[in-house]
PAMIZA-179302 format. One record per residue (C-alpha): residue number from 1; x negated, z, y. Coordinates in Angstrom, 2 decimals, m for minus. Layout:
// residues N
r num = NUM px = X pz = Z py = Y .
...
This chain:
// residues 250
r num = 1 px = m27.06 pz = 16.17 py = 175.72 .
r num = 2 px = m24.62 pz = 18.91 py = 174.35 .
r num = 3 px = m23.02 pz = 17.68 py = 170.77 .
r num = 4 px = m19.91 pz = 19.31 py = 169.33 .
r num = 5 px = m18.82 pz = 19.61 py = 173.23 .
r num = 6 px = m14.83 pz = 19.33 py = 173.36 .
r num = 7 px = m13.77 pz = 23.06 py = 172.83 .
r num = 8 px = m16.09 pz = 26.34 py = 172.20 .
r num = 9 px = m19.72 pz = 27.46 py = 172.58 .
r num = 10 px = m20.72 pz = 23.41 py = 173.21 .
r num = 11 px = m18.16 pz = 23.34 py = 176.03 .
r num = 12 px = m19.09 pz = 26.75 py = 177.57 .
r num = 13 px = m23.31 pz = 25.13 py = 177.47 .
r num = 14 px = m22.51 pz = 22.35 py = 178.89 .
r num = 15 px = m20.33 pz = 23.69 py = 181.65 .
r num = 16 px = m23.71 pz = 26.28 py = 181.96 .
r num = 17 px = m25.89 pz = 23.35 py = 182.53 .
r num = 18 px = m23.98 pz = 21.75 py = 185.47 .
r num = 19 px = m24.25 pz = 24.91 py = 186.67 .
r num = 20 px = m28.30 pz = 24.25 py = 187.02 .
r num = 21 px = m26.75 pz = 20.94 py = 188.71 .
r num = 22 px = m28.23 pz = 18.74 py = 185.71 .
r num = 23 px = m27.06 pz = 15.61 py = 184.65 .
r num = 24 px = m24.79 pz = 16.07 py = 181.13 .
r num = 25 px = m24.22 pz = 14.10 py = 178.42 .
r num = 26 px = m21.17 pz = 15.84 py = 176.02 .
r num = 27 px = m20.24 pz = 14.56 py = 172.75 .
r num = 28 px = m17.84 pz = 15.28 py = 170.55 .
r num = 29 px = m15.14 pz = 13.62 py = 167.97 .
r num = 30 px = m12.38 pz = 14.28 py = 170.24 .
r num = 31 px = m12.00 pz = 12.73 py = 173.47 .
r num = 32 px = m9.44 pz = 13.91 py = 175.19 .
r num = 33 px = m10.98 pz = 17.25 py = 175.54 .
r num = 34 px = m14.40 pz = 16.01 py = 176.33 .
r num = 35 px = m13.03 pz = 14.33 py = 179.47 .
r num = 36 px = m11.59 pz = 17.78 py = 180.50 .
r num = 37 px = m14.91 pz = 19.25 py = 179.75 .
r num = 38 px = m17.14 pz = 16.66 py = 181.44 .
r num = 39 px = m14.54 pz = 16.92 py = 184.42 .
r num = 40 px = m15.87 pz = 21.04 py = 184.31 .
r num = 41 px = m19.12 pz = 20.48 py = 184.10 .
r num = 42 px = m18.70 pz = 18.07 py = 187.66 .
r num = 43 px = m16.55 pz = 20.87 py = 188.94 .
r num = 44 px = m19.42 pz = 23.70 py = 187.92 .
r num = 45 px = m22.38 pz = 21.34 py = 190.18 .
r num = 46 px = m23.44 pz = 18.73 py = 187.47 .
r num = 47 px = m23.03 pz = 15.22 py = 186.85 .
r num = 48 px = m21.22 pz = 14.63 py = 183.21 .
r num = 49 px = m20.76 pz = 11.76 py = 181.07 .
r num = 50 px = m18.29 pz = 11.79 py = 178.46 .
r num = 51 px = m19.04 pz = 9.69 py = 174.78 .
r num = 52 px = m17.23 pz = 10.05 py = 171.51 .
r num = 53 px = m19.72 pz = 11.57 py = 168.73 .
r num = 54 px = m19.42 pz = 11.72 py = 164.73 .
r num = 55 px = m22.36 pz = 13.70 py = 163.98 .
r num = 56 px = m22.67 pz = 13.08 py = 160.49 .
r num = 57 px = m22.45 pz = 9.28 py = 161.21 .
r num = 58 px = m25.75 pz = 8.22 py = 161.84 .
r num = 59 px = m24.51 pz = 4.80 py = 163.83 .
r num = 60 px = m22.48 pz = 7.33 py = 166.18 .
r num = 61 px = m25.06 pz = 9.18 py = 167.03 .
r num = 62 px = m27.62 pz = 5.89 py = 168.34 .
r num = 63 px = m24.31 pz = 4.54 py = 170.14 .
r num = 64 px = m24.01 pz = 7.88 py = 171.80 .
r num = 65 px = m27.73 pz = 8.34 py = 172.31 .
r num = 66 px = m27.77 pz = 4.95 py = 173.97 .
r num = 67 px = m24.90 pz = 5.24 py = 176.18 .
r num = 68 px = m26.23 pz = 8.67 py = 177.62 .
r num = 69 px = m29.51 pz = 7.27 py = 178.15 .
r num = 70 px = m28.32 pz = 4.35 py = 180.27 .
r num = 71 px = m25.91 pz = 6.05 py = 182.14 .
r num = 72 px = m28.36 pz = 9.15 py = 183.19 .
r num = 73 px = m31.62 pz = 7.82 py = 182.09 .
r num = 74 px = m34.51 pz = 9.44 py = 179.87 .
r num = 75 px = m33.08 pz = 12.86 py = 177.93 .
r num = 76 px = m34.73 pz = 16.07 py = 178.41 .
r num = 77 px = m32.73 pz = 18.02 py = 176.94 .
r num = 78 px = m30.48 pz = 18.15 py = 173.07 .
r num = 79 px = m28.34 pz = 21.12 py = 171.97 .
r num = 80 px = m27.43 pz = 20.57 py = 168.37 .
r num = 81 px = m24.21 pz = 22.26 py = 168.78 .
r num = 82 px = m21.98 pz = 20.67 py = 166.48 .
r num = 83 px = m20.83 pz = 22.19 py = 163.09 .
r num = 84 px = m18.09 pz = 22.77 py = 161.07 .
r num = 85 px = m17.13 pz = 25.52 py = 158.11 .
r num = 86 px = m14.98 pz = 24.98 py = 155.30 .
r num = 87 px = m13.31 pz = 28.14 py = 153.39 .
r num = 88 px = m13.39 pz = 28.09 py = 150.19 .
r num = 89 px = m15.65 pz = 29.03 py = 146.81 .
r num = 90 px = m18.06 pz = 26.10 py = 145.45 .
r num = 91 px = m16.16 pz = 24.76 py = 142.46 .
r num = 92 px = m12.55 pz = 24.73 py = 145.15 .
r num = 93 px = m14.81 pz = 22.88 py = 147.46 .
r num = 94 px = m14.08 pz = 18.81 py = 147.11 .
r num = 95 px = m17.73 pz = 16.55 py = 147.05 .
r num = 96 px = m16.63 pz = 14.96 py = 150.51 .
r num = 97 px = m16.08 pz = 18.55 py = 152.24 .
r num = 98 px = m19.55 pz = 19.81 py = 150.93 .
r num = 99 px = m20.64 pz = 16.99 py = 152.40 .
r num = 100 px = m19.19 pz = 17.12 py = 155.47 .
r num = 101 px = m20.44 pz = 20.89 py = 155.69 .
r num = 102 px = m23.88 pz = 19.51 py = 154.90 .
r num = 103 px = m23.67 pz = 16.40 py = 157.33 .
r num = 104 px = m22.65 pz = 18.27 py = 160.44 .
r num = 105 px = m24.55 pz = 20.95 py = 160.15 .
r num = 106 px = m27.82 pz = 20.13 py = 158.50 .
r num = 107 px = m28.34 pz = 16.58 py = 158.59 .
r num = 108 px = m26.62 pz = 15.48 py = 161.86 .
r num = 109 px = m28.94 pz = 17.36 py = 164.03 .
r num = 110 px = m32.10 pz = 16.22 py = 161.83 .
r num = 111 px = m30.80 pz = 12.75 py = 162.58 .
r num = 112 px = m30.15 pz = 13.23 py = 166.21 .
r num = 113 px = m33.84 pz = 14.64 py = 166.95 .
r num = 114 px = m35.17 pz = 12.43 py = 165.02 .
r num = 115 px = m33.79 pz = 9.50 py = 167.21 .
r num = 116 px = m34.77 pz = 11.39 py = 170.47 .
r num = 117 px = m38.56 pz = 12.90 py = 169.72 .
r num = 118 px = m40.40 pz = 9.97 py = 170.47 .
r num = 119 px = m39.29 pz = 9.45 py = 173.70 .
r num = 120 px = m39.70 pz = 13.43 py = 174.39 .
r num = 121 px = m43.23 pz = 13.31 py = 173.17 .
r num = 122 px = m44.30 pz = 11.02 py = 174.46 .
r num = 123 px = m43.02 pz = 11.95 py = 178.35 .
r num = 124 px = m45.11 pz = 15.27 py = 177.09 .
r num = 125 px = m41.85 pz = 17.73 py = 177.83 .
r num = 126 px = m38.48 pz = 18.45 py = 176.46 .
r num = 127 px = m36.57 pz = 21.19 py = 175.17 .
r num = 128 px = m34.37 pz = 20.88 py = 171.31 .
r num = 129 px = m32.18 pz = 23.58 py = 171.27 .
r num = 130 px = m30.59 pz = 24.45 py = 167.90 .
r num = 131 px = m27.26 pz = 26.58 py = 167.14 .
r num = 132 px = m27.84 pz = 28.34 py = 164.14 .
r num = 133 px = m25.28 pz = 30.93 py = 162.52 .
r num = 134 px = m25.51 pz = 34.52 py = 161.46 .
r num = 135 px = m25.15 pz = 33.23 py = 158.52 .
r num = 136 px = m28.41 pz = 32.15 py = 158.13 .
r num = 137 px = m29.48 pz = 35.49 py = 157.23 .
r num = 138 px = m26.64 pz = 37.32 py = 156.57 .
r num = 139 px = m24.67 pz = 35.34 py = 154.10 .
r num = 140 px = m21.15 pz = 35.47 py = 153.98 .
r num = 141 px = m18.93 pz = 34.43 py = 150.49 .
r num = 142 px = m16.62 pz = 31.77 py = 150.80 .
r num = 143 px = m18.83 pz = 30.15 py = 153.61 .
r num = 144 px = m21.32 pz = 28.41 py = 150.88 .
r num = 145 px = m21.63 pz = 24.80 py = 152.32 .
r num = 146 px = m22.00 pz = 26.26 py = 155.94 .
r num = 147 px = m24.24 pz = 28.75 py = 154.79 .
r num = 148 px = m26.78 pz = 26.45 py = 153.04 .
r num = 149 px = m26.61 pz = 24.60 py = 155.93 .
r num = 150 px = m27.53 pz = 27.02 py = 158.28 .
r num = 151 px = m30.23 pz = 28.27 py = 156.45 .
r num = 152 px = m31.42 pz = 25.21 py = 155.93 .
r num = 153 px = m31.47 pz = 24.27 py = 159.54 .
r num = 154 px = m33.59 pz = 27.16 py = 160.49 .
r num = 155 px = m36.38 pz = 26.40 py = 157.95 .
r num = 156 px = m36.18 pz = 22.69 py = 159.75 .
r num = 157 px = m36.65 pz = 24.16 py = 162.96 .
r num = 158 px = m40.02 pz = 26.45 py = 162.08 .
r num = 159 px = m41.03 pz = 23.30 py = 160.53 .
r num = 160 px = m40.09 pz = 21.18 py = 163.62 .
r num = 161 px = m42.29 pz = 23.78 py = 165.89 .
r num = 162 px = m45.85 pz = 23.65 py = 163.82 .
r num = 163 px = m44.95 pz = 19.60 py = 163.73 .
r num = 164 px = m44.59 pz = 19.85 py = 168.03 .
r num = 165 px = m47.30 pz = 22.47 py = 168.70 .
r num = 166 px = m49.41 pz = 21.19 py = 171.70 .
r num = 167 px = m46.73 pz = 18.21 py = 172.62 .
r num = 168 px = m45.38 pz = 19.79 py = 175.15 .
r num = 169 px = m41.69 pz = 19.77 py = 173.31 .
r num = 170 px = m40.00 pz = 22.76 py = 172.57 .
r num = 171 px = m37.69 pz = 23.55 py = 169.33 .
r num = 172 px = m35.56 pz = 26.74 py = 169.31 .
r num = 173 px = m32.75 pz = 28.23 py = 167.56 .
r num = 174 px = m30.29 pz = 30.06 py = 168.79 .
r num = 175 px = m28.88 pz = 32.27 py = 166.18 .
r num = 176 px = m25.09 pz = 33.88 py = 167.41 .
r num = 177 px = m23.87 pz = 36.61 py = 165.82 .
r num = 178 px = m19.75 pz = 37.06 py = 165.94 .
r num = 179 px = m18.42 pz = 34.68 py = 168.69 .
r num = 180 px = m14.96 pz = 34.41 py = 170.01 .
r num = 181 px = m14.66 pz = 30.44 py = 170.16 .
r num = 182 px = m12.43 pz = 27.53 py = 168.83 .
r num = 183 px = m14.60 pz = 27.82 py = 165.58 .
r num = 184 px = m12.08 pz = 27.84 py = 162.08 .
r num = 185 px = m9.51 pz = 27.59 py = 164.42 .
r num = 186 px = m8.25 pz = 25.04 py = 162.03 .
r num = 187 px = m8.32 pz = 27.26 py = 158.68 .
r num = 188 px = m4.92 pz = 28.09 py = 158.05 .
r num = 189 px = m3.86 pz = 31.73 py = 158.13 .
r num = 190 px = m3.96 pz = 32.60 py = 154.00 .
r num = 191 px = m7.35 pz = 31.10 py = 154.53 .
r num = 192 px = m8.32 pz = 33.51 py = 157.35 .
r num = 193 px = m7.09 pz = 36.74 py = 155.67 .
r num = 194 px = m8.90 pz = 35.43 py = 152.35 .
r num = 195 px = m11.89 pz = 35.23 py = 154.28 .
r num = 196 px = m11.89 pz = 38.49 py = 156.06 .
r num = 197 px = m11.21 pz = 40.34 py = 153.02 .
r num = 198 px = m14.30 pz = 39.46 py = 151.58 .
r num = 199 px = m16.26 pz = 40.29 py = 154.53 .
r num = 200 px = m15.11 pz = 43.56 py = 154.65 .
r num = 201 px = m15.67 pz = 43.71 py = 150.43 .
r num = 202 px = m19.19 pz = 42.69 py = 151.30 .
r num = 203 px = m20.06 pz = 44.89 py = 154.05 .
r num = 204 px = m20.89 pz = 42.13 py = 156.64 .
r num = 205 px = m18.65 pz = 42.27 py = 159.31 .
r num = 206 px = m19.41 pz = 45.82 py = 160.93 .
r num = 207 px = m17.27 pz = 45.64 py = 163.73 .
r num = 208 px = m14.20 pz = 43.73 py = 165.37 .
r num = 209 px = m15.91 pz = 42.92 py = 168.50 .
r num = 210 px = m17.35 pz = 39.60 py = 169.23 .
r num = 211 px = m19.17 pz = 37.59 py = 172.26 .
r num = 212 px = m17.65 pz = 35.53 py = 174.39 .
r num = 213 px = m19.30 pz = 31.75 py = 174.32 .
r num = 214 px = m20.85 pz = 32.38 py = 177.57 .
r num = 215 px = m23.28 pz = 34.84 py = 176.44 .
r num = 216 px = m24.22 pz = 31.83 py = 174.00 .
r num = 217 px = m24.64 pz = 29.40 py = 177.02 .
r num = 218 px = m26.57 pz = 32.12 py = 178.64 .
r num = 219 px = m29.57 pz = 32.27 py = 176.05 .
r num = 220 px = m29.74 pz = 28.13 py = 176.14 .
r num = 221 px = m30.21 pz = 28.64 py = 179.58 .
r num = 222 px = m32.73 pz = 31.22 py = 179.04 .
r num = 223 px = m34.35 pz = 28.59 py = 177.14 .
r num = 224 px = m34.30 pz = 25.54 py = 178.47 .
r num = 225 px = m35.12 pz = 27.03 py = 181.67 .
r num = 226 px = m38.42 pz = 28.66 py = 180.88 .
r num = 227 px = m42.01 pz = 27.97 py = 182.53 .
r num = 228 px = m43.71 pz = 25.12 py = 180.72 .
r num = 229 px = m45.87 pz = 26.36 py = 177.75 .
r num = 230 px = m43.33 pz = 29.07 py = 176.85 .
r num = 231 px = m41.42 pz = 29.10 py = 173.82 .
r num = 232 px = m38.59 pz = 31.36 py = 172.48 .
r num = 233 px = m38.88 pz = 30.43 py = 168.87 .
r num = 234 px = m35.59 pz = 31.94 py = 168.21 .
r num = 235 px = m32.93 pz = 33.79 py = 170.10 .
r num = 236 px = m30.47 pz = 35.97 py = 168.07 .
r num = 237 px = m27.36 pz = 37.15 py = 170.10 .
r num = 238 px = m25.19 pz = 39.89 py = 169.11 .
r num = 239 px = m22.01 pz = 41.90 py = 170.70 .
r num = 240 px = m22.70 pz = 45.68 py = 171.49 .
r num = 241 px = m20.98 pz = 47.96 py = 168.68 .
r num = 242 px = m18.35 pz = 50.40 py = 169.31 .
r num = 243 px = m19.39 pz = 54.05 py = 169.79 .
r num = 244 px = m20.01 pz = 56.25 py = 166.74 .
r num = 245 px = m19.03 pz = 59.81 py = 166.99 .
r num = 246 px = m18.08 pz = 62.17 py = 164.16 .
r num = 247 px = m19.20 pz = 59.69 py = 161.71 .
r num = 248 px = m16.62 pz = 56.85 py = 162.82 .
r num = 249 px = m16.71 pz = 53.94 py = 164.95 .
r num = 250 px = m14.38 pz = 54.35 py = 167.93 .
């Protein structure tokens, strides 16, 4: 199961997986775009199935659980990929969008392994596969919600390993740095500039170049595809630099 799979890094993992030829189930709000990406994943070698998916709604995620299940049968396999960033400093932030911030990314994938781990456990193997941020350790202003989020996922996740040692179930995150992806595709421009600008104030965006999602997809694969008994207890991806010479970047 891929969440957040319509558009971005959760299309480009899910059209990775029916590359293995498995069996995928993609959620996602939106779906229109989830048919086109479940029809990729079929063209890529894998079977797809296509359900609508509200993260932070906690009846969504059994319905979509559910359906998966009895259309492909037992899951071995969840990437938490769904999450969403809202511009903005605290006090411009409304309750419901900190919220929001806090439900997709934090709580929605606590909810959705929660609902799956039995069944994982008790079948003694399964992989939970969680898309962390950058963020998470390099935090960025005007990002708060996401941020805490982030951050807060990743302390889940180290949890969520000591709580699966010897099961047989494996929880990892995998951290991107700078991606090129649908992600604040929705902030409008003044947003965008607003944002960058304090980057650069802050000294955490070093460079212009980013990953495509692909190299994302690539380290789930790397992980979900590992010899039983091995675990990658986090993955952080990052986009080569430019060239220094003279004392400047090229």
């Amino acid at each position: 199961m891929v969440t957040g799979a319509s558009s971005g890094l959760g299309a480009a993992i899910a059209r990775a997986l029916g590359a293995l030829g498995w069996s995928v189930a993609v959620g996602a709000r939106r779906l229109d775009p989830l048919n086109e990406i479940a029809a990729q994943v079929e063209a890529a070698g894998g079977t797809a199935f296509a359900h609508p998916l509200d993260v932070s709604d906690a009846e969504s995620i059994e319905a979509f659980v559910a359906a998966a299940e009895h259309e492909l049968g037992p899951i071995d396999t969840v990437v938490n990929n769904a999450g969403t960033s809202i511009p903005g400093r605290l006090f411009e932030l409304s309750v419901e969008e900190l919220r929001r911030e806090l439900d997709t990314n934090l709580l929605g994938p606590m909810l959705m392994t929660r609902l799956v781990l039995p069944s994982l456990i008790e079948r003694g193997h399964g992989d939970l596969v969680f898309i962390s941020s950058q963020n998470a350790v390099i935090p960025r202003p005007l990002q708060l919600g996401y941020t805490a989020a982030k951050t807060g996922l990743e302390a889940m996740v180290r949890v969520l390993q000591m709580e699966l040692e010897g099961s047989g179930v494996r929880a990892t995150t995998v951290r991107p740095g700078p991606t090129k992806s649908n992600f604040g595709m929705d902030w409008d421009p003044a947003s965008i500039k607003r944002v960058l600008r304090s980057w650069k104030h802050w000294g955490v965006q070093r460079h212009h170049r980013y990953l495509p999602a692909e190299a994302i997809a690539a380290a789930v694969v790397h992980t979900v595809t590992a010899p039983a008994g091995t675990h990658f207890d986090l993955i952080q991806v990052n986009p080569e630099g430019p060239v220094e010479t003279s004392g400047k970047a090229d």
